[in-house]
C-alpha positions in Angstrom: 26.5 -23.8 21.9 24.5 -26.9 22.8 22.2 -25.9 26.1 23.7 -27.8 29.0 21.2 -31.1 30.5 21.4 -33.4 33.2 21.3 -37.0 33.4 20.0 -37.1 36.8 16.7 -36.0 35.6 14.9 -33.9 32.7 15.0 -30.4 31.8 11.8 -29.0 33.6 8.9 -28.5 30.9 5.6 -26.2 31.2 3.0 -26.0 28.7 4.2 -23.7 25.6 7.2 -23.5 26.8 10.2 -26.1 26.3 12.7 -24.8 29.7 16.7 -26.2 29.0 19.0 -24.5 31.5 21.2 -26.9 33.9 18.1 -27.8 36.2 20.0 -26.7 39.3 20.0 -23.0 37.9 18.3 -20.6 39.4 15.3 -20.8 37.5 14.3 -24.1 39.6 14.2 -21.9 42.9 11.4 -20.7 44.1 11.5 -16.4 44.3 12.6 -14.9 47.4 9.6 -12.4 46.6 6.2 -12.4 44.6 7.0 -12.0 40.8 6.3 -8.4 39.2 2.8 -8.7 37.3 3.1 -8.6 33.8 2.5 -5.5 32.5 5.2 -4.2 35.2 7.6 -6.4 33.4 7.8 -4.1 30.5 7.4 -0.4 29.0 4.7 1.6 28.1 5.6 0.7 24.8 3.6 -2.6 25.2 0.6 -1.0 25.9 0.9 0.7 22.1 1.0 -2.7 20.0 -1.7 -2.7 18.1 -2.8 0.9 17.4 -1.0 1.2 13.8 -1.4 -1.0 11.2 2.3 -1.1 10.1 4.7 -3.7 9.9 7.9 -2.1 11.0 6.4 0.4 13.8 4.9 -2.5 15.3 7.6 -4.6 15.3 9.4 -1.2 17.2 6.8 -0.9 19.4 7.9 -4.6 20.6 11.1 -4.5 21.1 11.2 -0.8 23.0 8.7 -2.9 25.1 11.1 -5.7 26.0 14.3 -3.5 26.0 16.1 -1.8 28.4 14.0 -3.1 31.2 12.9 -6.3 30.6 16.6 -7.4 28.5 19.1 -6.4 27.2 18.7 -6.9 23.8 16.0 -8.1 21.6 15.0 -8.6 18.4 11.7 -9.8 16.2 12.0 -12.0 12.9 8.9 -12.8 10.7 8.5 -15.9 8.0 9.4 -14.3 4.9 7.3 -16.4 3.0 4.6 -15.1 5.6 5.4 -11.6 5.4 5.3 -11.5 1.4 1.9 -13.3 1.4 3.0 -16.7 0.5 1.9 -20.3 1.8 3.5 -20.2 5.0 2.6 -23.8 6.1 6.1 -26.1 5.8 6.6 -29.5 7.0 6.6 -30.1 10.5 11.1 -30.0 11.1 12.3 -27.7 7.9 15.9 -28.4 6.8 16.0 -24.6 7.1 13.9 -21.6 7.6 14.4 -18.0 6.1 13.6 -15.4 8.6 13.1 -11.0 7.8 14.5 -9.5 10.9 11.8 -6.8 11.4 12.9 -4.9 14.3 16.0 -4.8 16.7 17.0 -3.0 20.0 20.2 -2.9 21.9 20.0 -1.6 25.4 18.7 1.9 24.6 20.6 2.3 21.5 19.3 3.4 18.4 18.6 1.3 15.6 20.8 3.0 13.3 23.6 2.0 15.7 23.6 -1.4 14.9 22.6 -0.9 11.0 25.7 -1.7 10.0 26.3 -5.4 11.4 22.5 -6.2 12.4 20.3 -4.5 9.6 16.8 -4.1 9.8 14.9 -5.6 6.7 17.7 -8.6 5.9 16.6 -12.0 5.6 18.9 -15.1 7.8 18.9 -18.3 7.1 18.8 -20.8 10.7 19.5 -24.2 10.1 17.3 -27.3 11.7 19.3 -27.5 14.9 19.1 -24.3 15.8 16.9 -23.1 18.9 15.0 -20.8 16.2 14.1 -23.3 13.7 13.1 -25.5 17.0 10.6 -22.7 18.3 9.0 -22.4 15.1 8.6 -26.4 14.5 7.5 -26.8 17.8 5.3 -24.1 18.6 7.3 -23.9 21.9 9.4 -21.1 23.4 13.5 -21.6 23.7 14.9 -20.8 27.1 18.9 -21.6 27.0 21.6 -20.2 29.3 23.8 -18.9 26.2 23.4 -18.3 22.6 23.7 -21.2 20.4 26.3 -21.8 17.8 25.2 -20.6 14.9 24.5 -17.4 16.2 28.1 -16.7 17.9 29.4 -17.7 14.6 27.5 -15.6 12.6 27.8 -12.6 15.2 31.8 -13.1 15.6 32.5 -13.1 11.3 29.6 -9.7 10.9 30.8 -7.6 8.4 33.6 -5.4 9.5 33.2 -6.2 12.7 31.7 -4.1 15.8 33.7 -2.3 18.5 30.6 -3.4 21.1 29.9 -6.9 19.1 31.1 -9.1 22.6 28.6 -7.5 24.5 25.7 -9.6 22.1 28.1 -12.6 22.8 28.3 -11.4 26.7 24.7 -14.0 27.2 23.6 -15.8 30.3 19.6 -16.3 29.8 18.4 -16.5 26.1 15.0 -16.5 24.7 13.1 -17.7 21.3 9.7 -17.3 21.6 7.7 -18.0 18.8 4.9 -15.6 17.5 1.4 -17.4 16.2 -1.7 -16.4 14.6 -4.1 -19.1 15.2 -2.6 -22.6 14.2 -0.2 -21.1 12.4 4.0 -19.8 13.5 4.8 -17.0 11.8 8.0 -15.5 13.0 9.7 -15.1 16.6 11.0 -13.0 18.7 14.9 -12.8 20.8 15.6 -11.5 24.1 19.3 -11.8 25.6 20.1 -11.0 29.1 23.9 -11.0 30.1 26.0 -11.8 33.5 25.0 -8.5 34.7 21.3 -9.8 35.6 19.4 -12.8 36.5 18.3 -15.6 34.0 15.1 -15.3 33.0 12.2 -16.7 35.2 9.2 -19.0 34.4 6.6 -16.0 34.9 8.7 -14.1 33.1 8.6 -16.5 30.4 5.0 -16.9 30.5 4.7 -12.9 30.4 6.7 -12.5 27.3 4.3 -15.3 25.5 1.3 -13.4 26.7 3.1 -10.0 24.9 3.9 -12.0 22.3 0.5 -13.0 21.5 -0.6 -10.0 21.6 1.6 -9.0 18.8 1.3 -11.7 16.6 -2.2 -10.4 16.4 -1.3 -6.8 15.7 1.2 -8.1 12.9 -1.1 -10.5 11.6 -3.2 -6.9 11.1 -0.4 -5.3 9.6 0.6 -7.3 7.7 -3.4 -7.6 5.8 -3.4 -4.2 5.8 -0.3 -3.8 4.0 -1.1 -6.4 1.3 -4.4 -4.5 0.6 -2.7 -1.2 0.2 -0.1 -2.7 -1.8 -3.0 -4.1 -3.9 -4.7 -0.6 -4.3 -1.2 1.4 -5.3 -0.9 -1.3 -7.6 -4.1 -0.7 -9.0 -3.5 3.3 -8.9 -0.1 3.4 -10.2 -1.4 1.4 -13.5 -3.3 4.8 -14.4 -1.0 7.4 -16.7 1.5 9.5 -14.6 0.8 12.8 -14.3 3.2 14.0 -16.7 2.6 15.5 -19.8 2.5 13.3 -22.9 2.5 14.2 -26.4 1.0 12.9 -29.8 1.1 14.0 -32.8 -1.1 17.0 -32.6 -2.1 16.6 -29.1 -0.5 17.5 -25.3 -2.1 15.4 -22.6 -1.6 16.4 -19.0 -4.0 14.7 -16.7 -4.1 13.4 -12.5 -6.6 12.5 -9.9 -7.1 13.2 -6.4 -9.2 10.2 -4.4 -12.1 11.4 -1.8 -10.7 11.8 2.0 -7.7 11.7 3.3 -7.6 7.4 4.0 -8.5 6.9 0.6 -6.0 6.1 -1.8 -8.0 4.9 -4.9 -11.5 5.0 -6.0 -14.0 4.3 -9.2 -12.5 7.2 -11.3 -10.2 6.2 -14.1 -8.8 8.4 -17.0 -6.8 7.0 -20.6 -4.9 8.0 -23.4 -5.3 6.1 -26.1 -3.2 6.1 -29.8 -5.4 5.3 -32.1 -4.2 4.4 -36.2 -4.2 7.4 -38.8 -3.0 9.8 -35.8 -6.0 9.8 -34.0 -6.2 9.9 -30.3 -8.6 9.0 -28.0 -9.1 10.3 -24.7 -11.6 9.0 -21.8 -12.9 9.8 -18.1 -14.6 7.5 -16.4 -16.6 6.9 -12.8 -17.9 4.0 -10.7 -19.9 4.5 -8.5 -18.0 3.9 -4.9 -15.2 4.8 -3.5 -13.8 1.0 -2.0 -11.9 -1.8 -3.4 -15.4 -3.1 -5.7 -15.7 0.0 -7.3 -11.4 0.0 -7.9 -11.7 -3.5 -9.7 -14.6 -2.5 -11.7 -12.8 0.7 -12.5 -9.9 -1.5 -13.7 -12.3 -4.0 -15.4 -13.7 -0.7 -17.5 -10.4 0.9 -18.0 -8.3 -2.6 -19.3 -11.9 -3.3 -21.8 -11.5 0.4 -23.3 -8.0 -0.8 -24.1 -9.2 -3.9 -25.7 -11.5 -2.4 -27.9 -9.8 0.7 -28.7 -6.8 -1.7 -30.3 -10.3 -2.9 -32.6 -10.3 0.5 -33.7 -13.9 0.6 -33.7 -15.8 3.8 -34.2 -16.4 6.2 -30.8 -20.0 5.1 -30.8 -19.7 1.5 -31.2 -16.5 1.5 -28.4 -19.3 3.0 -25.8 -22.1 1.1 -27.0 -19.7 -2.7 -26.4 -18.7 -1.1 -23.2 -21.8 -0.9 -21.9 -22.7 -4.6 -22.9 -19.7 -5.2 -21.1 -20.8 -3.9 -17.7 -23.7 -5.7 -18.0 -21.9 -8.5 -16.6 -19.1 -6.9 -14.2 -19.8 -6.3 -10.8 -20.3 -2.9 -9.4 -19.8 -1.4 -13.0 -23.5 -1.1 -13.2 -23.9 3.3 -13.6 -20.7 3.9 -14.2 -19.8 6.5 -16.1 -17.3 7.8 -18.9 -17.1 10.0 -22.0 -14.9 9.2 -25.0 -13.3 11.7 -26.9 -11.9 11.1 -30.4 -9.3 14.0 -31.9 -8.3 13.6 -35.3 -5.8 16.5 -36.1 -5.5 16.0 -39.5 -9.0 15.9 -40.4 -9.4 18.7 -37.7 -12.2 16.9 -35.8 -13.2 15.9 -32.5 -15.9 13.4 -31.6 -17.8 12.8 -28.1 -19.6 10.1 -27.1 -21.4 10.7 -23.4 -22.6 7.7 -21.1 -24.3 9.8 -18.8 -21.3 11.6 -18.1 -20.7 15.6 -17.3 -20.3 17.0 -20.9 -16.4 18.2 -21.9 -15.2 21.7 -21.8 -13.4 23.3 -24.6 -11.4 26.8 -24.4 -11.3 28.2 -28.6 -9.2 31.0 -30.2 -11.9 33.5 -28.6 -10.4 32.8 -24.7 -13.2 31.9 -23.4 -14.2 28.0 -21.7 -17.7 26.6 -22.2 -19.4 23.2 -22.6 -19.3 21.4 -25.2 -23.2 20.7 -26.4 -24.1 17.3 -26.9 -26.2 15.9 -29.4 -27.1 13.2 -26.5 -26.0 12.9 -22.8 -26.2 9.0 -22.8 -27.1 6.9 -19.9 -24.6 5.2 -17.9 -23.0 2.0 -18.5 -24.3 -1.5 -17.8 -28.0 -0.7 -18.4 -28.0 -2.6 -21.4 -29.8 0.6 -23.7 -26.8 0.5 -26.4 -28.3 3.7 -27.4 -25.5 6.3 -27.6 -24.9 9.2 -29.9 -21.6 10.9 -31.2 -21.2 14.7 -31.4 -18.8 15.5 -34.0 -17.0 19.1 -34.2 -14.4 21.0 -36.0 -11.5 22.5 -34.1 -9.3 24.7 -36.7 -7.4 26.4 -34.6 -5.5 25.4 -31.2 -7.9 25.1 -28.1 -7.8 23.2 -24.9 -10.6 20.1 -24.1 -10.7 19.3 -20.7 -12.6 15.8 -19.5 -13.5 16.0 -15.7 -15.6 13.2 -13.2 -18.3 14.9 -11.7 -16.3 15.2 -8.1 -14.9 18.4 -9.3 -17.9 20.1 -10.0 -20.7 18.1 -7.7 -22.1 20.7 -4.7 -25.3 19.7 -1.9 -25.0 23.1 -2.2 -25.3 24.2 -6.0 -26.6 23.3 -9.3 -24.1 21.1 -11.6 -25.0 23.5 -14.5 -23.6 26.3 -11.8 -20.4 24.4 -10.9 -19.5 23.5 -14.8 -19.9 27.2 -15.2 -17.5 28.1 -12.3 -15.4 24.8 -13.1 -14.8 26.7 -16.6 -14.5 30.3 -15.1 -11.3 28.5 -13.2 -9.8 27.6 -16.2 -10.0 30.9 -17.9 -9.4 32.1 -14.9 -5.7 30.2 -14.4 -5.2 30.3 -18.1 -5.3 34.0 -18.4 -3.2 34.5 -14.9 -0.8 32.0 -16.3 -0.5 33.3 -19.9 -0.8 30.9 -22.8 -0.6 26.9 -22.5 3.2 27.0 -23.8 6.0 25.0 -22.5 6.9 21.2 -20.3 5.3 22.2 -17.5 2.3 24.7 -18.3 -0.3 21.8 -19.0 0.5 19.8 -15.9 0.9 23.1 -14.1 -3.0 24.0 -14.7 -3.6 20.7 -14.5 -3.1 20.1 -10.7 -4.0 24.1 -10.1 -8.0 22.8 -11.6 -7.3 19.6 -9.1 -6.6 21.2 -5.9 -8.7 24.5 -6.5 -11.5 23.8 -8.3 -15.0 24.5 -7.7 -15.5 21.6 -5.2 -13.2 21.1 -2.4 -10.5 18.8 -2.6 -11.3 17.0 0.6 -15.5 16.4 -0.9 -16.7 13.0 -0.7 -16.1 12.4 -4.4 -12.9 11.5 -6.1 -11.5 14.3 -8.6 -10.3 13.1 -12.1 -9.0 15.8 -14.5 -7.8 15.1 -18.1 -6.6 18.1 -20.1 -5.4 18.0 -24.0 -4.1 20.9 -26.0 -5.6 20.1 -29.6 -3.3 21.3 -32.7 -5.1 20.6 -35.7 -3.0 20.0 -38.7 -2.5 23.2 -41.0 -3.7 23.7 -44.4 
């Protein structure tokens, strides 16, 4: 519906706000009595936007603000090109816009009650002449005495239809308020009142622009905060699952637990590598740090170990180009990893150290130990190339476990103490367990080490575990 003018004079117009009800409406008399102040205007739901940083409960927490008592219904829509992270700058008067609707309330009504016609997370299209599209172009907030075309249409031909849909359509006072971070529009947000209640009021107007504001800002936060997290799962869920994987002559079962409870990912990465001839190779490395630096350089060390393991370069010179390598990557300076090389038919294993906590290895006599190192290395990106393999036979089954040093660092022990009781765990839950047999056993033991091991899981270190069963070839 077209918003009824006059002739005899323009719509009344404030600053911000573009005004076009009949301009003998009630809106252009004066209150009988002094206005409500603005937080009065609406629930203590207001007073929440802002304290999470998440999309959908803040998009909640604005529209339980606005309804029951401020209207009857109310809804927020962001940009989708905005809310996936895109270029949200278009020209000045788009043919069309694409809007997420991000949050919805009906009276006091829960959301699922509406999820069938109105669903939360769709994405509308609004034509040029529609009072949303206007809002957004013009920066300027919508005040009509109906809902416009469009949106009847679209309302009246919903899918299947709504026992209650007329009382959407039931609309005397409408508003489109745009929401803006800085020079920029980056969604906006409904409210509807019907015949039951007065049209909506200049200070009323001017208090839902100041709420608004507000919550642009809180969604702008959001909405950064969900990118980066997105980001850093990303980054996490490239690492191996958890699961257990098999090679010829080899069970992997490995997994990592991230320092704190806010932190999702840190420096510490793990691999499994197939290498030619059978051979696998396995690695554990650290960076130092716990943010988003030492997450790309962990990624940086991790995707290189790929590259040069498809070389199939010997252990030694693999560590030695890696540490050339984080020479010139930021924040990979110290890092640390060992590389282990298992060869089942030739019955061999080979280590190479860069100043990493030495492997443990559990033989046919049942008991866990470490393994000695001809050379502990230093850590990567000091530019010594000066590593060292330690080459071992393994006849008969055993288990290697490759650790980061958060499961067995301690202010309040020596390392040498904690490798000691990192290994007594193992034998520990190996003997309680029976043997390593079976789908689940590794991965079992594998997130028992994790979660009880000789550090505690909420230290200020990141836990990395990497367990393989090694089955040397028989005779």
């Amino acid at each position: 519906m077209v918003p009824r003018s006059s002739a005899a004079r323009p719509a009344p117009t404030r600053k911000g706000t573009t005004l076009r009800n009949d301009p003998r409406s009630r809106i252009d008399d004066p209150p009988a009595v002094r206005p409500p102040s603005h937080r009065s205007l609406f629930s203590p739901a207001a007073d929440a936007l802002g304290s999470v940083l998440d999309l959908r409960l803040t998009g909640s927490q604005l529209v339980h603000a606005l309804t029951p008592g401020f209207a009857d219904a109310a809804s927020v829509h962001l940009l989708e090109r905005w809310r996936r992270g895109e270029n949200a700058h278009s020209s000045p008067d788009p043919a069309r816009i694409e809007a997420h609707r991000l949050a919805l309330r009906v009276g006091t009504d829960a959301r699922e009650d509406w999820e069938g016609v109105l669903p939360v997370g769709e994405v509308l299209v609004f034509p040029r002449e529609t009072p949303y599209a206007r809002a957004l172009a013009s920066g300027q907030t919508q005040l009509l005495d109906s809902l416009d075309a469009h949106t009847s249409q679209r309302l009246m031909s919903s899918e299947g239809g709504h026992a209650r849909i007329h009382e959407l359509l039931r609309v005397t006072s409408f508003l489109v308020v745009p929401l803006r971070v800085r020079d920029l529009t980056i969604g906006f947000v409904t409210c509807t009142r019907g015949p039951d209640r007065a049209p909506f009021l200049p200070a009323e107007t001017t208090a839902v622009e100041a709420l608004t504001a507000r919550a642009s800002g809180a969604l702008d936060n959001a909405r950064r905060y969900e990118h980066e997290r997105r980001t850093t799962l990303a980054i996490r869920d490239s690492l191996p699952s958890g699961a257990l994987r098999e090679f010829e002559g080899c069970r992997v079962a490995h997994g990592s637990l991230a320092a704190g409870q806010d932190t999702v990912i840190g420096g510490d990465w793990y691999d499994v590598l197939p290498r030619p001839d059978g051979r696998v190779g396995l690695i554990v490395g650290d960076a130092m740090g716990h943010g988003p630096e030492s997450a790309v350089a962990m990624l940086q060390l991790r995707t290189a170990t790929r590259v040069l393991a498809e070389l199939d370069l010997p252990a030694v010179e693999l560590v030695r180009r890696l540490d050339a390598l984080a020479c010139g990557t930021p924040g990979a300076s110290f890092a640390t990893c060992v590389y282990v090389e298992w060869a089942a038919q030739q019955r061999t294993c080979t280590v190479v150290s860069a100043g990493h906590p030495p492997p443990l290895l559990r033989g046919p006599d049942g008991r866990t130990a470490p393994v000695p190192l001809a050379e502990a290395g230093l850590p990567l990106g000091l530019g010594t190339g000066h590593y060292e393999a330690t080459v071992f036979p393994v006849l008969e089954p055993a288990l290697l476990v490759l650790y980061s040093d958060g499961l067995v660092e301690s202010r309040d022990a020596d390392i040498d103490h904690q490798i000691a009781r990192l290994a007594g765990a193992l034998d520990t839950a190996v003997t309680g367990s029976g043997a390593v047999d079976g789908g689940e056993a590794l991965p079992a033991l594998c997130r028992r080490l994790l979660h009880d091991g000789p550090s505690a899981p909420s230290g200020a270190d990141d836990r990395t575990l990497l367990i393989a069963e090694l089955i040397p070839a028989k005779d």
